[in-house]
VOPAGU-2260 file (C-alpha; in pm, 1 decimal, decimal comma):
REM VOPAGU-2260
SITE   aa  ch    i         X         Y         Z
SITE  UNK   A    0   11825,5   14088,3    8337,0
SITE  UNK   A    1   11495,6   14004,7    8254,2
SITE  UNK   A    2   11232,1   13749,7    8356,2
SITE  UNK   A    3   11254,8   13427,7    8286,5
SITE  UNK   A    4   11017,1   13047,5    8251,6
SITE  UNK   A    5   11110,7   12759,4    8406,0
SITE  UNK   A    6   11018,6   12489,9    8107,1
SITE  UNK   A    7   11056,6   12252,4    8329,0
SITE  UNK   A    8   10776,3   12318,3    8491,5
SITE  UNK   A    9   10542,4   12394,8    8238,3
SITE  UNK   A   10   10423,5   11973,9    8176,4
SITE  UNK   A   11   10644,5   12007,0    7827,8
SITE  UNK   A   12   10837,9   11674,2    7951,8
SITE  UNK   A   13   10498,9   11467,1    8073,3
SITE  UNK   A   14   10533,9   11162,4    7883,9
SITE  UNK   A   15   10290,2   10982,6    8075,6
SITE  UNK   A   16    9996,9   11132,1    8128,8
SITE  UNK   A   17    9827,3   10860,5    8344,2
SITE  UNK   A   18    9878,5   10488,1    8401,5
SITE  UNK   A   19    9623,8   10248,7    8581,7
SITE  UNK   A   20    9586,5    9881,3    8677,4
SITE  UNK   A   21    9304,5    9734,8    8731,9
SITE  UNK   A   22    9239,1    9364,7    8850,7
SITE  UNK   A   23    8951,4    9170,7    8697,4
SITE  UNK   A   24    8932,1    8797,2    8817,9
SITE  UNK   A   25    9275,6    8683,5    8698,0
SITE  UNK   A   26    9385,7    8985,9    8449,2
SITE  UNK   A   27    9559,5    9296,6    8518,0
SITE  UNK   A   28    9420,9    9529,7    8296,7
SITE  UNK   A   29    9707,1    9844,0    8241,0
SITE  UNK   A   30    9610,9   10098,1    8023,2
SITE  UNK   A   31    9849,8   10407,9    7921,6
SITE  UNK   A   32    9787,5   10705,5    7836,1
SITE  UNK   A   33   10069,8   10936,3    7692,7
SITE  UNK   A   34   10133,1   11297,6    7712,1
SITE  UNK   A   35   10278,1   11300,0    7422,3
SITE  UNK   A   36   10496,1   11041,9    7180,8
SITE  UNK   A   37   10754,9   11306,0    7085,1
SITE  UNK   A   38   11092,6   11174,1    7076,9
SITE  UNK   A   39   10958,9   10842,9    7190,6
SITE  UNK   A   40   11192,1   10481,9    7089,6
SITE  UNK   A   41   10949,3   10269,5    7234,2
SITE  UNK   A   42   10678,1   10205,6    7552,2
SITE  UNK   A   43   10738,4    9900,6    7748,2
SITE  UNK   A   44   10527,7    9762,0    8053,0
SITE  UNK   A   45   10709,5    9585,5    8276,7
SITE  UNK   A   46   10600,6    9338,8    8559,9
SITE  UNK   A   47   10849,0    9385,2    8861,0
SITE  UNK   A   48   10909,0    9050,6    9053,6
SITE  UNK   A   49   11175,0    8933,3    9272,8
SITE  UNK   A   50   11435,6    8858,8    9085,6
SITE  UNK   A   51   11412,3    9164,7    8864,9
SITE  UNK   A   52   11153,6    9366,9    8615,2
SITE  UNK   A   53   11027,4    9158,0    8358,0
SITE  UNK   A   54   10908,5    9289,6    8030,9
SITE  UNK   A   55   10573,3    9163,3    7941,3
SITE  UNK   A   56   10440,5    9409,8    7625,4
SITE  UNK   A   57   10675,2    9639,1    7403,2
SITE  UNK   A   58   10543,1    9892,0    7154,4
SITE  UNK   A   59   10642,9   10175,2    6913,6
SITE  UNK   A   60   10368,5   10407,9    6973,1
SITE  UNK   A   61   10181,3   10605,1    6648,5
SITE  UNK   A   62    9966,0   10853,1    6821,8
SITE  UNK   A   63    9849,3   10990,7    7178,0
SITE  UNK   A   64    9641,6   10721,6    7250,4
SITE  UNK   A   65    9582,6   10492,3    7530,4
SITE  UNK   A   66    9750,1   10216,2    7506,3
SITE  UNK   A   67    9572,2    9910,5    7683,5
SITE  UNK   A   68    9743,0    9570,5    7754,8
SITE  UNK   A   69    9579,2    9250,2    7933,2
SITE  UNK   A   70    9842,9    9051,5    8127,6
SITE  UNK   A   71    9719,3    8711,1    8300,1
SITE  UNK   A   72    9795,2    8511,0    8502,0
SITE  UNK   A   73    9800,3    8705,1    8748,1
SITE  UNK   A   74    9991,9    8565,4    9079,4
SITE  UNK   A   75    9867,9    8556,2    9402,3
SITE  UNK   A   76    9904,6    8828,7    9636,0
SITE  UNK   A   77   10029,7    9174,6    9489,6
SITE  UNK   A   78   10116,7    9253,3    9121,1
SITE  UNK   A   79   10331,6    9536,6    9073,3
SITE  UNK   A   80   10340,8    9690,3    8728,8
SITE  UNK   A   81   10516,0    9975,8    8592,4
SITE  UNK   A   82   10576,9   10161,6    8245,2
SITE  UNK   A   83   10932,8   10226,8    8088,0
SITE  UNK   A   84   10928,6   10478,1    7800,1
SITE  UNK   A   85   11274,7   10496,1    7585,6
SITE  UNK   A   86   11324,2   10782,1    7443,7
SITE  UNK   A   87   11572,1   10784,9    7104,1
SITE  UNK   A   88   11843,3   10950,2    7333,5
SITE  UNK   A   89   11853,4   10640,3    7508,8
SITE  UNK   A   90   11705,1   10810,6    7848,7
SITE  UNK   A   91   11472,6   10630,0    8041,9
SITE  UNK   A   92   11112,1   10735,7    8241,1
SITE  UNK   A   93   10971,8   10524,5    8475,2
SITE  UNK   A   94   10599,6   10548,1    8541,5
SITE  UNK   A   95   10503,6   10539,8    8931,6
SITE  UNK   A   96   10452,5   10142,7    9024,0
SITE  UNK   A   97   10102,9   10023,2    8994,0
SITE  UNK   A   98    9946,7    9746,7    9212,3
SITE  UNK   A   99    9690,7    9432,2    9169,9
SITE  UNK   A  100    9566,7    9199,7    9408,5
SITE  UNK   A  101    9470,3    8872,9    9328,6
SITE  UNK   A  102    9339,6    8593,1    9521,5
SITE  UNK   A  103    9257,8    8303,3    9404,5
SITE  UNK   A  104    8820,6    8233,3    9406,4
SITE  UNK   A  105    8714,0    8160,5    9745,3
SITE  UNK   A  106    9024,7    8248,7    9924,2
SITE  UNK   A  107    9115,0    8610,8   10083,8
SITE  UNK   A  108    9407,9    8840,7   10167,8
SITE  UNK   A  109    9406,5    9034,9   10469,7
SITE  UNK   A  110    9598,9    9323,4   10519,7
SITE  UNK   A  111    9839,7    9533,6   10597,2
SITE  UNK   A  112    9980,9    9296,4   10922,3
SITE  UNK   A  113   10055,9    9502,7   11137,0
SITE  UNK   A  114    9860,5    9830,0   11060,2
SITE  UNK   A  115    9887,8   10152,7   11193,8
SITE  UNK   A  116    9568,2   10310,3   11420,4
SITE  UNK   A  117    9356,7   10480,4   11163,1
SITE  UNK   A  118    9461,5   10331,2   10862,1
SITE  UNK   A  119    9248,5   10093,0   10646,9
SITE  UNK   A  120    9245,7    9686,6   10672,7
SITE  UNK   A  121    9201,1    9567,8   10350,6
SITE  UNK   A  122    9008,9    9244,0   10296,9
SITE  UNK   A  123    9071,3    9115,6    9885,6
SITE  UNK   A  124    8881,1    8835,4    9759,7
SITE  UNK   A  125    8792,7    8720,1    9353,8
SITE  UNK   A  126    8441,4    8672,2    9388,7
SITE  UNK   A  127    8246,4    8793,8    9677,1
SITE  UNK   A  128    7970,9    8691,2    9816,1
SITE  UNK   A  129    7756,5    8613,3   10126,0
SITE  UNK   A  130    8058,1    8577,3   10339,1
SITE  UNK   A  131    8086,2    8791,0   10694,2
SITE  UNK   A  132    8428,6    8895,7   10863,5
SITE  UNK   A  133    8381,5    8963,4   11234,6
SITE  UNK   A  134    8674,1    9112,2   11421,3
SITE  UNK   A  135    8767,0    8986,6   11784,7
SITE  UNK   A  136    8944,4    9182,0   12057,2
SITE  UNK   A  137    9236,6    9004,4   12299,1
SITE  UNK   A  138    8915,1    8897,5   12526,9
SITE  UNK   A  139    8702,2    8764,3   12292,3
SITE  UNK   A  140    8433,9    9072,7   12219,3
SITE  UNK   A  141    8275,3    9099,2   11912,4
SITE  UNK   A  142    8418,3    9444,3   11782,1
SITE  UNK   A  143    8279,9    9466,4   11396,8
SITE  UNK   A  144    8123,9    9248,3   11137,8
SITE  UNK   A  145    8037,2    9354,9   10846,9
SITE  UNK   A  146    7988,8    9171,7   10523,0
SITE  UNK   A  147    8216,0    9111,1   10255,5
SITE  UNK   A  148    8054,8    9287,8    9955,3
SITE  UNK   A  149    8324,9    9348,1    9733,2
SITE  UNK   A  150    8631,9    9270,5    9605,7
SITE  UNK   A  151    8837,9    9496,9    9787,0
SITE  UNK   A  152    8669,5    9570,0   10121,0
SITE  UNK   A  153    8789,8    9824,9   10370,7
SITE  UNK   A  154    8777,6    9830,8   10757,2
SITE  UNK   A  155    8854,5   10122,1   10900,0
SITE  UNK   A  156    9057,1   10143,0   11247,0
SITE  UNK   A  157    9016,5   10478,6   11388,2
SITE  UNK   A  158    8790,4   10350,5   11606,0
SITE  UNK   A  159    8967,3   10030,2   11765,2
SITE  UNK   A  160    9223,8   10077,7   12028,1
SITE  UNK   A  161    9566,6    9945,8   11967,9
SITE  UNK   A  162    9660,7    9568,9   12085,1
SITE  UNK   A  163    9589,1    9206,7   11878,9
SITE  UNK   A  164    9297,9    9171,3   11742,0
SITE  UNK   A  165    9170,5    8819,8   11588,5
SITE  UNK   A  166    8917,8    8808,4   11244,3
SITE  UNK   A  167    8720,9    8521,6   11102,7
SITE  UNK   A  168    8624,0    8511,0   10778,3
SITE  UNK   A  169    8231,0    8278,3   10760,2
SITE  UNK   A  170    7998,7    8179,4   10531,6
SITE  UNK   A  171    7741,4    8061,1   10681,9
SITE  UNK   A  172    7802,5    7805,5   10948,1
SITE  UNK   A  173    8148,8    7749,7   10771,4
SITE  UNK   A  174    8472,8    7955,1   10875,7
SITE  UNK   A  175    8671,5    8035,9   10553,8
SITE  UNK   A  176    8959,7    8203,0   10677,5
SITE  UNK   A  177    9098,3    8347,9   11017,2
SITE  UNK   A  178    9417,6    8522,6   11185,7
SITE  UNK   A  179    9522,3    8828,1   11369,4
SITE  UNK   A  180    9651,8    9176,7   11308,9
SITE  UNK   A  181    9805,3    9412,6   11570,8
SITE  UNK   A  182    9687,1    9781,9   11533,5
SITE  UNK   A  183   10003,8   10014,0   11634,4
């Protein structure tokens, strides 16, 4: 008997090294970076809808590099993108799913609906700007506002007690956008 390494663990079968998404305005911008391209058939980035996965860019890759692909249009709501590497055994890695949201300019996505106490509202807009969410209890109070400064805004719910709770998205005098969300 003697003592023994667990290759496994030692990163020799990390063929993806990262993978991001990021939105800007209507294009998903996915970049790859591999651990390594040994053994590798091809890299394919894949757009998972409804029906099924849909395979939007294919490559044989040449080095380590990152790999960067631009996919537009985006649709509204989430984008969910993923990476499938082939190796020439025919096995298949998945990379962990990658989100976007898009909205179209000058409207907004609120959520999650419902949320949990202490998790995060998020409030996504295209191009921000001037415009002022102010969250209502079941009476009527005033219980935040807080301007919209970015493209991804977070509210955070730790302190809110759970119940319904009503938002109203303004600019100005003029309401853009309102609904409710319960807090569990």
């Amino acid at each position: 008997k003697s003592y023994a390494i667990n290759y496994t663990l030692q990163g020799a079968a990390c063929y993806i090294n990262s993978f991001l998404a990021e939105g800007n305005g209507n294009m998903a911008k996915l970049t790859l970076t591999p651990g390594t391209i040994y053994k590798i058939d091809s890299i394919v980035f894949e757009k998972i809808e409804p029906a099924g996965n849909v395979a939007i860019y294919s490559l044989q890759p040449l080095q380590v590099q990152p790999y960067i692909y631009n996919y537009t249009p985006l649709t509204k709501g989430i984008n969910i993108f993923r990476i499938k590497i082939i190796l020439k055994s025919g096995e298949i890695i998945y990379s962990q799913p990658e989100s976007v949201f898009y909205s179209q300019p000058g409207e907004f996505i609120v959520f999650p609906v419902p949320v949990s106490r202490g998790a995060d509202i998020m409030v996504n807009t295209t191009i921000p700007g001037g415009q002022v969410i102010c969250m209502f209890n079941a009476e009527g109070a005033l219980i935040l506002q807080k301007e919209i400064q970015s493209t991804s805004e977070h509210i955070k719910t730790s302190s809110f007690q759970k119940g319904i709770y009503f938002y109203r998205i303004t600019k100005g005098p003029d309401k853009i956008k309102s609904g409710k969300i319960l807090i569990l």
